[in-house]
C-alpha positions in Angstrom: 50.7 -3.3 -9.5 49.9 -7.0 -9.0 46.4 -8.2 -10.5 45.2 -9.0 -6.2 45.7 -4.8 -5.6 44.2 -4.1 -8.6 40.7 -6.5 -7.8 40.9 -5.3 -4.6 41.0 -1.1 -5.6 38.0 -2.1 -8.5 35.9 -3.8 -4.9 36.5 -0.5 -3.0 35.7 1.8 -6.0 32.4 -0.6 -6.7 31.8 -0.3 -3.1 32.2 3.2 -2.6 30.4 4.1 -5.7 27.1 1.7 -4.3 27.6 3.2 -0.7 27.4 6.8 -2.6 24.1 5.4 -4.5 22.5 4.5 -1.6 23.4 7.5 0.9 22.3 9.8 -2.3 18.6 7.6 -2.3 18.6 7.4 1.3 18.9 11.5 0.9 16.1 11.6 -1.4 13.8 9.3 0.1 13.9 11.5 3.5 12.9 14.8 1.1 11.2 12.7 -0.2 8.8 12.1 3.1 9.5 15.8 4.3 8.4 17.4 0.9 4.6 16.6 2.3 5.0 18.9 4.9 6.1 21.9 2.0 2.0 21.1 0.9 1.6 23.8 3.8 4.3 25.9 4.6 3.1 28.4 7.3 2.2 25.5 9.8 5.6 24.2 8.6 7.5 27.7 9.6 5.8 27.9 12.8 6.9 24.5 13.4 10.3 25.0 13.2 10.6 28.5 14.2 9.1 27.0 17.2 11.7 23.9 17.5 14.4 26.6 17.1 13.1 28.5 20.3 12.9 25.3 22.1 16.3 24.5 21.4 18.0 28.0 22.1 16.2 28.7 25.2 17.2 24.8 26.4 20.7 25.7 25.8 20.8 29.3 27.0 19.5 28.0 30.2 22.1 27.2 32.7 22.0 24.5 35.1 20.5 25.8 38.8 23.1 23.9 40.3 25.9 25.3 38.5 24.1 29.2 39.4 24.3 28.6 43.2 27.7 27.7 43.3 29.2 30.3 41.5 26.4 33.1 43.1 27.3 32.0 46.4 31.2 33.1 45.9 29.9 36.7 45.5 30.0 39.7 47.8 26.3 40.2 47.4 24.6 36.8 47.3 20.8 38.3 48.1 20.6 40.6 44.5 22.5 37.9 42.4 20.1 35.4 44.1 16.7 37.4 43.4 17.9 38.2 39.7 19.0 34.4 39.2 15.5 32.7 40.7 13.6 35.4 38.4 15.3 35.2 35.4 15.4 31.1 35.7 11.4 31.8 37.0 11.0 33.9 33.1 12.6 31.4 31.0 11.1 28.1 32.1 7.5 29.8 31.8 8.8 30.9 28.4 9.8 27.9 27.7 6.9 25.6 28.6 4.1 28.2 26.4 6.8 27.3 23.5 6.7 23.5 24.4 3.0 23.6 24.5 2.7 25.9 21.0 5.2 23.1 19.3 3.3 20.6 20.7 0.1 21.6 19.1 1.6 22.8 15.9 3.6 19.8 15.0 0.1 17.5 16.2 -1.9 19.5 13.3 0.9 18.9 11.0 1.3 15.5 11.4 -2.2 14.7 10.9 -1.8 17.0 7.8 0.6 15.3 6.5 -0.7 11.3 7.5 -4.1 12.1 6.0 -2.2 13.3 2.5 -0.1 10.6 2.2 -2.9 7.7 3.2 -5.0 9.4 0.3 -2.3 9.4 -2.3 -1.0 5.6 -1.2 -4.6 4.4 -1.3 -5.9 6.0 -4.2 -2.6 4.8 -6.4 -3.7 0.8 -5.5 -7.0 1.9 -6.6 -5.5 2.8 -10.0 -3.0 0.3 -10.3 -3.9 -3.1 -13.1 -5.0 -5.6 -12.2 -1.6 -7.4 -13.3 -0.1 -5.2 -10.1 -2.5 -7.5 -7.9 -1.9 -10.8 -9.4 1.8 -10.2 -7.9 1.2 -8.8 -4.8 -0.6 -10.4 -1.4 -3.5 -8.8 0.2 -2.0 -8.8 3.9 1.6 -7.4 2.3 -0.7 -4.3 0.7 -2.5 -4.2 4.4 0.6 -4.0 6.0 1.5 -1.2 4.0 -1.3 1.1 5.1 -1.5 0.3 8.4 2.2 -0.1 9.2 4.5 1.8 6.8 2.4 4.4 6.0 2.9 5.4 9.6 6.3 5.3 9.1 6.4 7.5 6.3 4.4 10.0 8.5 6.7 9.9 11.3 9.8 10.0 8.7 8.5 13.3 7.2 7.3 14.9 10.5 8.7 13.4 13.6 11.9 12.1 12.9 12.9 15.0 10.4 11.7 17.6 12.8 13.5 15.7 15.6 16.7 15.7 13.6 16.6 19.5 13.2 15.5 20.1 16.8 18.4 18.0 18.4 20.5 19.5 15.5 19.6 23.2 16.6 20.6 22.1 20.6 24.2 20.8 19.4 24.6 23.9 17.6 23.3 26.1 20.4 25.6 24.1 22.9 28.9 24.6 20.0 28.4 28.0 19.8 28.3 28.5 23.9 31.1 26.5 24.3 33.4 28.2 21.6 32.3 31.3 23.6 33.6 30.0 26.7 37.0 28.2 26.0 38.1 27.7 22.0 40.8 25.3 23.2 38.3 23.0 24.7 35.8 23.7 21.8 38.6 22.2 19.5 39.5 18.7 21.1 35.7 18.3 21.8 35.4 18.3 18.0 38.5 16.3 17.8 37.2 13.9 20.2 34.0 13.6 19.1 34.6 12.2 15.3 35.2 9.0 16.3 31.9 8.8 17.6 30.1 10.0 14.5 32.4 7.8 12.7 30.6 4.7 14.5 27.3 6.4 14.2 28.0 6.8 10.1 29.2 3.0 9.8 26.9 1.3 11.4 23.9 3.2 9.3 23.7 0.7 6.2 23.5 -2.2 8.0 20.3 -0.8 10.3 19.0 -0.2 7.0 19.4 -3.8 6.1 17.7 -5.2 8.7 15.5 -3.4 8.8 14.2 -4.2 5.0 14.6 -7.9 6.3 12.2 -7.3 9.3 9.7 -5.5 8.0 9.2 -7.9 4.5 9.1 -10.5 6.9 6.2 -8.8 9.3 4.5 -8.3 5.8 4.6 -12.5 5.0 3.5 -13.0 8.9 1.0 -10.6 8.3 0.3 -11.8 4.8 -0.7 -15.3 6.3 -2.7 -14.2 8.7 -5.0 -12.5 6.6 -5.2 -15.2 4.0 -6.2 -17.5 6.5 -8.9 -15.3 8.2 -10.5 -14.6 4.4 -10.5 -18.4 3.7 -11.4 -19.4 7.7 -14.7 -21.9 6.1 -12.1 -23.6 4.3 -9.5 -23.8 7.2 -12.3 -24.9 9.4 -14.3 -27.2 7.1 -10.7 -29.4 6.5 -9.6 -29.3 10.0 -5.8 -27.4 9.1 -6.2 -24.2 12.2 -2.7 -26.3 12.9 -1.4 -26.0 9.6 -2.2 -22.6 9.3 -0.6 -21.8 13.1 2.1 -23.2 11.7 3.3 -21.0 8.6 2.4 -18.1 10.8 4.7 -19.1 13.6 7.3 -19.8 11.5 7.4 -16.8 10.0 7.1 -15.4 13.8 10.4 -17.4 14.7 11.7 -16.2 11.5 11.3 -12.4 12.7 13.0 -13.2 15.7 15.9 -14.3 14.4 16.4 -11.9 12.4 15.4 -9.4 15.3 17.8 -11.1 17.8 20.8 -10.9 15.6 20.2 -6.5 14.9 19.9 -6.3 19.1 23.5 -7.8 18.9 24.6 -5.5 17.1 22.9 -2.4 18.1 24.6 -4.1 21.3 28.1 -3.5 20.3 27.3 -0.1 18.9 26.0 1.5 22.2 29.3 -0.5 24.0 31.6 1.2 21.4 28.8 4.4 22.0 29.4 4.8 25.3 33.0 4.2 25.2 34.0 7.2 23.4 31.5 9.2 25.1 33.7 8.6 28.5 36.9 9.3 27.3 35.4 12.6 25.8 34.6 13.0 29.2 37.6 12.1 30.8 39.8 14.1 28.3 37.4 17.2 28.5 38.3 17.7 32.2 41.9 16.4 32.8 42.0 19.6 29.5 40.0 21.8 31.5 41.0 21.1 34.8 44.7 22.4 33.6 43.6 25.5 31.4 42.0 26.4 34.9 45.0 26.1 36.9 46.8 28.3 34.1 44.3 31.2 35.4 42.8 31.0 31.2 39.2 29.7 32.6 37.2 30.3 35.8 35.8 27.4 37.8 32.4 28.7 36.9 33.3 28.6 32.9 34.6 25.2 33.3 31.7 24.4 35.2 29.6 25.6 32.6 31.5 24.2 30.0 31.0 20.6 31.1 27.6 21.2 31.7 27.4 22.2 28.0 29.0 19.0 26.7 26.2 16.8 29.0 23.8 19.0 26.8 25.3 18.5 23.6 26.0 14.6 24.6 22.4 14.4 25.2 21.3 15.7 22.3 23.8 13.5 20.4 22.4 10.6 22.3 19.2 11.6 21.7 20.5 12.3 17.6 21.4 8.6 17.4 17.9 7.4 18.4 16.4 9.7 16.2 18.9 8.3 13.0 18.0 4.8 14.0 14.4 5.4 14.2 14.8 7.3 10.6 16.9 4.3 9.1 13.9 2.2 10.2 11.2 4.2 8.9 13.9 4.5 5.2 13.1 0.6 4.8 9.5 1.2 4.9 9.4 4.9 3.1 11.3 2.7 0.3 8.7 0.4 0.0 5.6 3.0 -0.2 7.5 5.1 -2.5 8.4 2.0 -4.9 4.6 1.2 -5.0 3.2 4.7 -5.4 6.3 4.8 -8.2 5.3 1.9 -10.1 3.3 2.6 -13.2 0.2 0.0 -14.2 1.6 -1.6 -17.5 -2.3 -1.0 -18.4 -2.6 2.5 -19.9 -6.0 4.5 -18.2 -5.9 7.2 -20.9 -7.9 9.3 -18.8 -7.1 12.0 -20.9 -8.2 10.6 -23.6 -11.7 11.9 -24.8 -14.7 10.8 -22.7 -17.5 9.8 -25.4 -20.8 11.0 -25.4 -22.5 8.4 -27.6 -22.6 4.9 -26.4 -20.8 2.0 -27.9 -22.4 0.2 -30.1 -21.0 -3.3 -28.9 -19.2 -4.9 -31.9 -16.2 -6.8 -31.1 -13.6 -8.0 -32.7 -10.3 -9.9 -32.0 -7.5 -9.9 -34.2 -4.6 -12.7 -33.8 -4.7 -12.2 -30.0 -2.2 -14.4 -28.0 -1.7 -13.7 -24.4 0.4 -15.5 -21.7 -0.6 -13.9 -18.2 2.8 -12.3 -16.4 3.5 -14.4 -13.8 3.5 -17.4 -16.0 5.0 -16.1 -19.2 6.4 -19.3 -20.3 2.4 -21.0 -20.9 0.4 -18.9 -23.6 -3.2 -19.0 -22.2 -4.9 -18.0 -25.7 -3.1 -18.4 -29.4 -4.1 -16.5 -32.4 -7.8 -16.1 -31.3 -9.8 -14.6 -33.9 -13.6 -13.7 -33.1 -16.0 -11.4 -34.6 -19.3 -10.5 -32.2 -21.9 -8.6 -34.3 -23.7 -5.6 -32.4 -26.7 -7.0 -30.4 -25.2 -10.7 -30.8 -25.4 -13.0 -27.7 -22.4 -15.1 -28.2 -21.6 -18.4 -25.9 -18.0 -19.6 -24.8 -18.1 -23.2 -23.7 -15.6 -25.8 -23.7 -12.9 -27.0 -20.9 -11.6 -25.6 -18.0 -8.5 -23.5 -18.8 -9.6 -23.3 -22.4 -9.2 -19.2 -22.6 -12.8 -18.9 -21.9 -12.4 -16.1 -18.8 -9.1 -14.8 -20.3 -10.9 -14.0 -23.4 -13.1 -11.8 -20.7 -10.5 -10.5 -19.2 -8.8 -9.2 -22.2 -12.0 -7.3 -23.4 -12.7 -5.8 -20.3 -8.7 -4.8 -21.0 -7.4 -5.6 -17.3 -4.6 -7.3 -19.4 -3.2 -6.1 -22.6 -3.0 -9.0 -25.5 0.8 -10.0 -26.0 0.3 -10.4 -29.7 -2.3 -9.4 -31.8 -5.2 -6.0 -31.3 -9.2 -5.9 -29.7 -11.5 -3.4 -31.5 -14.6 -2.5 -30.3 -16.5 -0.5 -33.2 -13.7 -0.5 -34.8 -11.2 1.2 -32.4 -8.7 -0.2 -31.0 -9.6 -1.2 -26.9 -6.1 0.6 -26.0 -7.7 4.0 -27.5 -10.6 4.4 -24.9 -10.7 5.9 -21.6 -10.3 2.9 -19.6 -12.9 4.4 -17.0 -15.7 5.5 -19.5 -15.2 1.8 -21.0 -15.6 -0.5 -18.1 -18.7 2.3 -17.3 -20.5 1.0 -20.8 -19.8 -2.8 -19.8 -21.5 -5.0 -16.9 -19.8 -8.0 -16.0 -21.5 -10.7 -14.1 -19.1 -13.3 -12.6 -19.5 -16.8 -10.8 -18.2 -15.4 -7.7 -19.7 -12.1 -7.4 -17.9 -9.6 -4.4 -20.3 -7.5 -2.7 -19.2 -4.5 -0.4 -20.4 -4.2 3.1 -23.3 -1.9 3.3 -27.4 -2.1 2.2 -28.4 -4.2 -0.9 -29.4 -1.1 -2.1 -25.6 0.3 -2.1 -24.2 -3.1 -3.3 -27.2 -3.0 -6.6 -26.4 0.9 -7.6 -22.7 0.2 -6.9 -21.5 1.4 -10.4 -23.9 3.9 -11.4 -23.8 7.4 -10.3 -27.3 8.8 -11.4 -30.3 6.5 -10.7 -34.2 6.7 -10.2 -36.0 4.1 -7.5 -37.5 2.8 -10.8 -34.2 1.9 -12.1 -33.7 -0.2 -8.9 -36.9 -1.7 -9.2 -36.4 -2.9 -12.4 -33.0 -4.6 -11.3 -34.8 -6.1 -8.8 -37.3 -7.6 -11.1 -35.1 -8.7 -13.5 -33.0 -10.6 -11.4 -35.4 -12.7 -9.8 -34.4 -10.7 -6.0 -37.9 -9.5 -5.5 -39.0 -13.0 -3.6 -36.5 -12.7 -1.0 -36.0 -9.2 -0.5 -39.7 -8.7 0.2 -39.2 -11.4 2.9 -39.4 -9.7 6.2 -38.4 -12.4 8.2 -35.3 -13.3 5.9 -34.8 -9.3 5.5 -37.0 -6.8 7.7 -35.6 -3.7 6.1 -35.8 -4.9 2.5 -33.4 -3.4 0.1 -32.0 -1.1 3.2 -30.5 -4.3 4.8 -27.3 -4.5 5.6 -25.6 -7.4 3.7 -22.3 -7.5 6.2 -18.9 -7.8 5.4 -18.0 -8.7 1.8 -22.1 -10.3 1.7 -21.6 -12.4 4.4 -25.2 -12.4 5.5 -26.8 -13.4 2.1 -26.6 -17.2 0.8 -24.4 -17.8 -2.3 -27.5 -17.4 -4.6 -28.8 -14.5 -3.0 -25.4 -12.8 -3.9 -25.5 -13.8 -7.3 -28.7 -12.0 -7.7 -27.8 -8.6 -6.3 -24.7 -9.2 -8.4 -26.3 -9.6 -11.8 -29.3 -6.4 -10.7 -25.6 -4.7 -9.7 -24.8 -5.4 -13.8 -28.1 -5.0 -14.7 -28.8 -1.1 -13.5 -26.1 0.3 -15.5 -27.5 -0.9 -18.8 -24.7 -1.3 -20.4 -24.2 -2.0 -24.2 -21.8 -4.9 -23.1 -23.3 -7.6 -20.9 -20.6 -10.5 -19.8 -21.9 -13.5 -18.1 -19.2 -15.6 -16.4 -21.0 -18.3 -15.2 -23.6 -15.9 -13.4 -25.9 -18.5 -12.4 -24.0 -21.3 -11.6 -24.6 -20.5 -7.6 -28.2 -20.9 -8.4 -31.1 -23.5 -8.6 -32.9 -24.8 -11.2 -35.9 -22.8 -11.0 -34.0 -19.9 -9.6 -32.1 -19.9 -13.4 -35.3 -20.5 -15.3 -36.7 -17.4 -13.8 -33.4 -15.7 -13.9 -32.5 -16.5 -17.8 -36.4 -15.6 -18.3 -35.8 -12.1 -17.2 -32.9 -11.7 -19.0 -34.4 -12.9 -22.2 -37.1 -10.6 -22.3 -34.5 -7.3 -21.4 -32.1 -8.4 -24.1 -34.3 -9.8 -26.9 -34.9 -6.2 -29.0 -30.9 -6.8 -29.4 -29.8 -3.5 -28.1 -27.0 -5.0 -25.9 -24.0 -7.2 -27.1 -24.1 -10.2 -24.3 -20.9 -12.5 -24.1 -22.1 -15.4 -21.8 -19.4 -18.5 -20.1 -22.0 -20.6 -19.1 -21.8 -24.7 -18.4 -25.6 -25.3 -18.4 -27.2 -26.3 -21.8 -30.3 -24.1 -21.0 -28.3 -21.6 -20.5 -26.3 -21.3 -23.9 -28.4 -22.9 -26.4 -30.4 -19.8 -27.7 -27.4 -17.8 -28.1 -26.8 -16.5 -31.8 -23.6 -18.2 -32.0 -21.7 -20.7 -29.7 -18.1 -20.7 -29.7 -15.8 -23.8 -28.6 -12.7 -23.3 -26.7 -9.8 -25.8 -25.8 -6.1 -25.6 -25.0 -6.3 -21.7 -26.1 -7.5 -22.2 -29.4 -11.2 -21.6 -31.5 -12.0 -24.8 -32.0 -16.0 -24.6 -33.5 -18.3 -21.9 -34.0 -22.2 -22.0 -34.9 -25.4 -21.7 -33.7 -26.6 -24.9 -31.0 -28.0 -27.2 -34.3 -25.2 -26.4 -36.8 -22.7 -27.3 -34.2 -24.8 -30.8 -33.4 -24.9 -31.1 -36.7 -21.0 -31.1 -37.7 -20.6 -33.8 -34.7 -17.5 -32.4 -33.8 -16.4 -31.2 -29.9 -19.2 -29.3 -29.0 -22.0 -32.5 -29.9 -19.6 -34.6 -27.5 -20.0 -32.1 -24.7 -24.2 -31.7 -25.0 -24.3 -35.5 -25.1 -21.8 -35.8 -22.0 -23.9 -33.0 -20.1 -27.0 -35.0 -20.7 -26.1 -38.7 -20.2 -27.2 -40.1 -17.0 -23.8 -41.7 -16.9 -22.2 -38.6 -16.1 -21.6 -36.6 -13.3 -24.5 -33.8 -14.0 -21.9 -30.8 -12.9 -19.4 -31.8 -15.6 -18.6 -28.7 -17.5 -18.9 -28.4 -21.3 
């Protein structure tokens, strides 16, 4: 065998074995998306006992047309006529209670079945890492629920359930037509493989473009909700064009893409309809002659061909439903793959909840770390860094020094590459994620607030609370002065701070932010840069209240700060750059050595300098 035959068998067995692959996952995917309805099986049954009825009773049915001709070559046309209107009468009312009951049943079903899956979609993003979102965009993820989800619903419920349905009426119309002639039965099913043939072939390639369309709905999508989260920005530098552009682009991409699957959907129902008319033609030149040979009555034949308009109906009907099911794979693919995907991030929820609190000491051993989507820069190297129980400890230095990711890692929404975090001695990858984060309050520069009161957005992470826990929130983050404003806020702390704090100024957000921190009284407090949003005096007060709730040293506070007055009185103040530990002291040791951390303070307070350079 020459070495082009034996290439060419090695393509079609790697070929054949991928085409096997997929049909298998394509197989699984759609038990996938029916196994939801299995969560309750007596609405299920009734379902399909119903389609079944349906279908039989469709079939059963004769055509009216087809009864008058044959009744009217009878010697007594009046009693054939009665029974034939009656019985017709019976069956349609039979038939439209049945209609009406499947109608219902498979309503409740798929509103079963969408509210499952939206729960178990949403609720695995909410326990995804945060590594999951770094990757992914925020209108792809929206797309998702609102788009693919309901074509996961209608995969499992509709589609599947119209599959069996149209599969129980070409069934039905088989078995009524091997009744009435076998030799027509037989080159029906001879005739009709080629057209299944096309149906089968053409299956992989819906599925591809279909993949294709919907990714690139998700970019279009993707862009628009980008743009509508940053619209201050888009507005304040004049780039709505800019912006119009990407999305139409994406638009024009879809299109395309769009254009090109009606061509070929185009040649399918051309090929499609081709073979359905020489079925047809072949079906009654056949019939026509096993007639004439006395073997069928023009009534059977009648009713024969009638039978195959059924069944090609169906079919027809069959082919929509497989196309709609190959589109609704492409998106099922893409739910399953997320609800599939396991956070890198360990919860241990069941690990043991502890009942003591934490008493706050941290320590970091050798810890490297290089974020996943850019492995090739390492953000922090070999950091080592011990935090006392009670310490307030400062990070300061430049921006990109490993100040936040130092954060990050102890709040453990990254695992270190290299090296291990205690805190009291265990290691961080030990706890229960949930009762962790629950013992730590993290204040950030950019606080996100939820829509709702201020009350909702300051008891945000505490279950149990008294109005005197609020109250002291409140009064330690310096929110009583405008809160208590009734022309700024008439119902006070019931106000409604709109959608993600919209209606609150920058500083007024930073404040329900840090009472938000403040209520769960944590044994971890982590600052990061929590009031940079705010004034002068507003950080005075602020820093004042915070003093005098932290000073019997019950809490371990971390604190990124950029403001002298805001680090200076920490125990110890550590120096960051390029990913490294560079100092570490108190404020006058660290002036003393004249090293980084001096050149920083003198920078920050020279009138040369721009006053919001960082140290």
């Amino acid at each position: 065998m020459s070495s082009l035959s034996l290439s060419l068998l090695k393509f079609e067995k790697k070929s054949l074995h991928v085409t096997k692959d997929k049909t298998i996952s394509s197989f699984k995917m759609l038990y996938r998306a029916f196994s939801y309805s299995l969560n309750y099986p007596l609405l299920m049954l009734i379902v399909y006992l119903l389609m079944f009825a349906n279908s039989m009773l469709n079939t059963y049915n004769p055509g009216l047309g087809e009864q008058l001709i044959h009744i009217l070559t009878q010697n007594d046309v009046s009693e054939h006529l009665t029974k034939a209107v009656l019985t017709r009468f019976g069956i349609d009312i039979l038939i439209a209670i049945v209609e009406c009951l499947l109608y219902y049943s498979r309503a409740r079903l798929a509103l079963k079945v969408e509210r499952k899956i939206q729960g178990e979609f949403y609720n695995s993003l909410l326990n995804k890492d945060v590594e999951y979102f770094d990757q992914k965009k925020i209108g792809d993820l929206t797309s998702r629920i609102n788009t693919d989800l309901q074509s996961v619903k209608s995969l499992g419920i509709t589609d599947i359930s119209g599959l069996f349905q149209k599969g129980f009426t070409l069934l039905g119309s088989l078995v009524f037509m091997l009744n009435l002639s076998p030799k027509l039965f037989i080159l029906y099913l001879i005739m009709l493989t080629p057209r299944v043939g096309l149906l089968w072939s053409f299956k992989d390639k819906f599925r591809q473009f279909h993949q294709k369309l919907n990714k690139l709905k998700g970019d279009a999508n993707s862009i628009a909700t980008e743009t509508f989260l940053n619209i201050r920005t888009v507005k304040s530098f004049s780039t709505e064009e800019k912006e119009f552009m990407k999305y139409d682009k994406k638009l024009d991409e879809y299109q395309e893409a769009h254009d090109s699957l009606a061509k070929k959907e185009l040649l399918h129902e051309i090929g499609k309809h081709f073979f359905k008319t020489i079925m047809f033609v072949a079906i009654t030149l056949q019939g026509a002659s096993i007639v004439l040979n006395k073997e069928l009555t023009p009534y059977q034949l009648s009713r024969f061909i009638g039978l195959t308009r059924d069944f090609s109906r169906a079919f027809l009907m069959l082919e929509g439903n497989v196309k709609r099911i190959i589109s609704s794979l492409a998106n099922a693919e893409r739910i399953f793959k997320e609800l599939d995907a396991k956070p890198k991030v360990t919860p241990n929820e069941d690990k043991i909840v502890y009942e003591k609190d934490v008493r706050g000491e941290v320590i970091f051993k050798d810890v490297s770390f290089s974020y996943p989507t850019k492995k090739e820069v390492q953000v922090l190297k070999k950091i080592n860094l011990n935090i006392k129980k009670g310490e307030h400890v400062a990070l300061v230095g430049e921006s990109g020094g490993g100040k936040s990711t130092i954060v990050a890692l102890l709040q453990r929404f990254y695992d270190p590459t290299n090296g291990e975090i205690l805190i009291d001695g265990k290691n961080l990858k030990d706890y229960n994620l949930k009762w962790l984060h629950s013992r730590m309050g993290l204040i950030s520069q950019d606080p996100a607030l939820f829509s709702g009161t201020i009350e909702d957005n300051i008891v945000y992470g505490v279950d149990k609370y008294t109005s005197e826990d609020v109250d002291n929130a409140v009064n330690h983050s310096y929110m009583k002065k405008f809160v208590e404003d009734k022309n700024l806020f008439p119902e006070g702390l019931n106000s409604n701070v709109g959608e993600r704090g919209n209606k609150l100024s920058g500083g007024q957000k930073q404040r329900v932010a840090i009472a938000r921190a403040l209520i769960k009284k944590p044994d971890i407090l982590i600052l990061d840069e929590a009031t940079s949003a705010l004034d002068a005096d507003s950080e005075y007060q602020i820093m004042k209240g915070l003093e005098n709730l932290l000073k019997n040293k019950s809490q371990t506070v971390i604190v990124i700060a950029h403001r002298l007055s805001t680090i200076m009185h920490c125990d110890t103040i550590v120096v960051c750059k390029s990913g490294e530990i560079i100092e570490k002291g108190t404020h006058h040791e660290l002036i003393e050595k004249d090293g980084i951390y001096r050149n920083l303070v003198e920078m920050q307070l020279s009138p040369m300098k721009i006053k919001s350079e960082s140290i």
